[in-house]
C-alpha positions as CSV (number, residue, x, y, z in Angstrom):
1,X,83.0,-51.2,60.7
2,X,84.6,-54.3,59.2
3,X,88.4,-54.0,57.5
4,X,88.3,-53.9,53.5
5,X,90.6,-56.4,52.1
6,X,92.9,-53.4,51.5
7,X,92.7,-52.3,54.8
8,X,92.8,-55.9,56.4
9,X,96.4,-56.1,54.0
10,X,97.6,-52.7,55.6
11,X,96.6,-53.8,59.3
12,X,98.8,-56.7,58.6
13,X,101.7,-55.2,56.8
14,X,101.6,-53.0,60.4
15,X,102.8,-55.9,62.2
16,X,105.2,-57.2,59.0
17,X,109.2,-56.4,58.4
18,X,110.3,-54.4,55.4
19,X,110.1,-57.5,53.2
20,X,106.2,-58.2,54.1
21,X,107.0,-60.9,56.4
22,X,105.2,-61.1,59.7
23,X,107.0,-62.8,62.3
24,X,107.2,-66.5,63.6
25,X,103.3,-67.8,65.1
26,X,103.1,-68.4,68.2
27,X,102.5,-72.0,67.3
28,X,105.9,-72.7,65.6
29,X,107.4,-72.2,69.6
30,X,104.7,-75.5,70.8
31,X,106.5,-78.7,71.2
32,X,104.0,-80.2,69.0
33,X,105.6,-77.7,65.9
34,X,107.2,-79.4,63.1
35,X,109.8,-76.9,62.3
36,X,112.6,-75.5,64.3
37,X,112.3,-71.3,64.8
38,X,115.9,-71.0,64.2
39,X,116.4,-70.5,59.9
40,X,112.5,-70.5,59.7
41,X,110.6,-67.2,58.2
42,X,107.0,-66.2,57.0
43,X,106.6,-65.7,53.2
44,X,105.8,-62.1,52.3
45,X,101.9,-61.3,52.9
46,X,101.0,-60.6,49.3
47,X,98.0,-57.9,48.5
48,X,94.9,-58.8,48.2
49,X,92.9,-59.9,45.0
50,X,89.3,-59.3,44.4
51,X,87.2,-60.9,43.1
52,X,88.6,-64.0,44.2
53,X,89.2,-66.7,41.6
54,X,86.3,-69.6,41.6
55,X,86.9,-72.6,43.1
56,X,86.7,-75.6,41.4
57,X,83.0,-77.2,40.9
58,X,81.5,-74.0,41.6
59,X,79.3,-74.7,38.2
60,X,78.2,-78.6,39.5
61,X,78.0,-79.5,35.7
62,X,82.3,-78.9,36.0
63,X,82.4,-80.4,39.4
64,X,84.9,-83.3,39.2
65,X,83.5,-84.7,43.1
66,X,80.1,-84.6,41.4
67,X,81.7,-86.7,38.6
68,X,83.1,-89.4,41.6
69,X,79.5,-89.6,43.3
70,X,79.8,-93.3,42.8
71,X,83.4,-93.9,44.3
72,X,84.1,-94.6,47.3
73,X,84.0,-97.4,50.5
74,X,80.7,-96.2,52.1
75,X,77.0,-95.2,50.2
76,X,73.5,-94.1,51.8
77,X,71.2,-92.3,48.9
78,X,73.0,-88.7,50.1
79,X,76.2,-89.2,51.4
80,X,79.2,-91.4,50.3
81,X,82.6,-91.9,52.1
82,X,86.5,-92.2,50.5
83,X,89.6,-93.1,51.9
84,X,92.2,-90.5,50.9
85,X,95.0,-92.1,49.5
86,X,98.9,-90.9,49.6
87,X,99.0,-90.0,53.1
88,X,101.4,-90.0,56.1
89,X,99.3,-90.9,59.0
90,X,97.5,-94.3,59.1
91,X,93.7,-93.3,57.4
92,X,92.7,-90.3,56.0
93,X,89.1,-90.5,55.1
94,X,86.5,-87.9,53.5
95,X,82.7,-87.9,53.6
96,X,80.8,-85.9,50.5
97,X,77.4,-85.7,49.9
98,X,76.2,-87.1,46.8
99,X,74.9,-84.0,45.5
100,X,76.0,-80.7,44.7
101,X,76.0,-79.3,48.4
102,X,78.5,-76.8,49.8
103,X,78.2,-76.3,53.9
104,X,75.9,-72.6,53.4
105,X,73.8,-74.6,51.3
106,X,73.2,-78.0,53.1
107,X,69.3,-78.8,54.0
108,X,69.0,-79.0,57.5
109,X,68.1,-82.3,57.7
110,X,71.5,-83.8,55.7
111,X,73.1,-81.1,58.1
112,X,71.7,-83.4,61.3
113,X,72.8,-86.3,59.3
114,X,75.9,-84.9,58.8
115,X,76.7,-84.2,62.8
116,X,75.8,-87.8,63.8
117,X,77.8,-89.2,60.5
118,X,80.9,-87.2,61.8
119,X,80.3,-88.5,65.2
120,X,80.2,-92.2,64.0
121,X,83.1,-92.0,61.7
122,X,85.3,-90.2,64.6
123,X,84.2,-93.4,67.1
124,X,84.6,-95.9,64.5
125,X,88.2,-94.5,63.5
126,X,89.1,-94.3,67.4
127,X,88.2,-98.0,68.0
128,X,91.4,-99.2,65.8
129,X,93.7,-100.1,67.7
130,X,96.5,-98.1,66.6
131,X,94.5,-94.8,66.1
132,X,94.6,-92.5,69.3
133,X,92.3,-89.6,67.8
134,X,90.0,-88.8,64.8
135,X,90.4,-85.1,63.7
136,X,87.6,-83.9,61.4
137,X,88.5,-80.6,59.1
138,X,86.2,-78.8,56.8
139,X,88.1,-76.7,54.3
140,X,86.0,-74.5,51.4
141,X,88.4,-72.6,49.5
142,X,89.4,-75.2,47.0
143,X,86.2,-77.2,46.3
144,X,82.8,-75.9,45.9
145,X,81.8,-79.7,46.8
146,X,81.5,-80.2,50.4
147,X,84.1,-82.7,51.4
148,X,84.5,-83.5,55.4
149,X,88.2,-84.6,55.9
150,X,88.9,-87.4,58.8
151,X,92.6,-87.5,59.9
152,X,93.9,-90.2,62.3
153,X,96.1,-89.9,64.6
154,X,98.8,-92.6,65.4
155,X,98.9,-94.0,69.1
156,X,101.6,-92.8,70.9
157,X,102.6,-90.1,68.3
158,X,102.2,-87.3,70.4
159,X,103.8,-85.2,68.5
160,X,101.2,-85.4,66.0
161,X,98.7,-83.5,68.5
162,X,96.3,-81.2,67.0
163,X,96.5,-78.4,64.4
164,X,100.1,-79.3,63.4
165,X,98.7,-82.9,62.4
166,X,98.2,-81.6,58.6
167,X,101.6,-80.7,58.4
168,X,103.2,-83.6,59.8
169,X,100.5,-85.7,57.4
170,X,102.6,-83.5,54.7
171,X,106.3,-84.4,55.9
172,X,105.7,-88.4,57.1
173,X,106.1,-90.9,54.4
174,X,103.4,-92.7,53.5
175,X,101.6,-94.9,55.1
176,X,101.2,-98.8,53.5
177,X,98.3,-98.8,51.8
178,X,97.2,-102.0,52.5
179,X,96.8,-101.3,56.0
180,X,95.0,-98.4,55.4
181,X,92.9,-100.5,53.2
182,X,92.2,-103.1,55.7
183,X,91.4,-100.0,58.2
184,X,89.0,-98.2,56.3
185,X,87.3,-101.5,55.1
186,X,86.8,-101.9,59.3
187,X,85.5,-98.2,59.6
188,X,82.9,-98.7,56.6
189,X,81.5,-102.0,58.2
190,X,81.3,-100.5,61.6
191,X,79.4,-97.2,59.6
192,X,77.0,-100.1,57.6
193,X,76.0,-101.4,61.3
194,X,75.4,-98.1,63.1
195,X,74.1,-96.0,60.2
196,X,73.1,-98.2,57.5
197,X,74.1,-97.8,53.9
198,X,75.7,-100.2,51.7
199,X,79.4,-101.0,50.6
200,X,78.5,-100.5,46.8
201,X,76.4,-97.3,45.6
């Protein structure tokens, strides 16, 4: 039988210290990790809360992405894409559909266009020149809106290599946004040539 969330908290707390603090992941001993273990700790494991707060959008007449449905670098009738900007690695970009959609609640058919979208986007990232990888996320718990994120990695930054990527995004300074710019214009032309669309919605 599944854990409550009280019992998930208590099967946690098993494995915590006296303070609630579970020890160091795995992941902060990979060469790849960000942080040094010596000086770093876990922040206590707090209880759990239920009902969980809503996320934002989750009534589509308060949704702020809904409110954005025309912005961005990229437009077919359903989907649009965005660069993100304010980041640390070269282009950061994010691909919504146009309507109030989260991931459970996608039509099939916007789902298919959705895998070969992702696809595309990933290749047309990895042709710059100075991108080694395209890493696409899907996070849920702040947006009701579904918003695809597309994270490039730098070539030769291999220290930037997978999951730890968002945090380094987090500690680099940011990248010039001109270049960026330029990149994502180069991504959104390739996208208008394999998949169609327009620049403008």
């Amino acid at each position: 039988m599944a854990l409550t969330p009280d019992e998930f908290h208590q099967h946690a707390l098993a494995a915590a210290d006296g303070e609630h603090r579970l020890p160091l992941s795995r992941m902060t001993g990979w060469e790849v990790s960000p942080f040094e273990e010596a000086g770093l700790r876990v922040t206590p494991l707090r209880a759990p809360v239920v009902p969980e707060r809503p996320r934002h959008g989750e009534d589509p007449a308060q949704c702020e992405i809904c409110g954005e449905r025309d912005k961005g670098i990229w437009f077919t009738e359903r989907w649009r894409l965005d660069r993100v900007s304010g980041v640390g690695v070269p282009l950061v970009l994010m691909l919504y559909p146009r309507e109030h959609y989260d991931l459970a609640e996608l039509p099939d058919e916007m789902a298919a266009e959705m895998g070969l979208l992702s696809t595309r986007i990933v290749r047309h990232m990895q042709a710059l020149p100075h991108v080694s990888r395209a890493h696409v996320y899907r996070f849920g718990d702040g947006a009701a809106h579904l918003h695809l994120w597309f994270f490039a990695r730098p070539e030769g930054q291999a220290q930037l290599y997978g999951s730890w990527m968002l945090v380094w995004d987090d500690l680099l300074p940011e990248y010039p946004a001109d270049v960026a710019d330029a990149d994502a214009a180069l991504v959104a032309d390739a996208l208008l040539a394999s998949s169609g669309g327009s620049r403008t919605p």
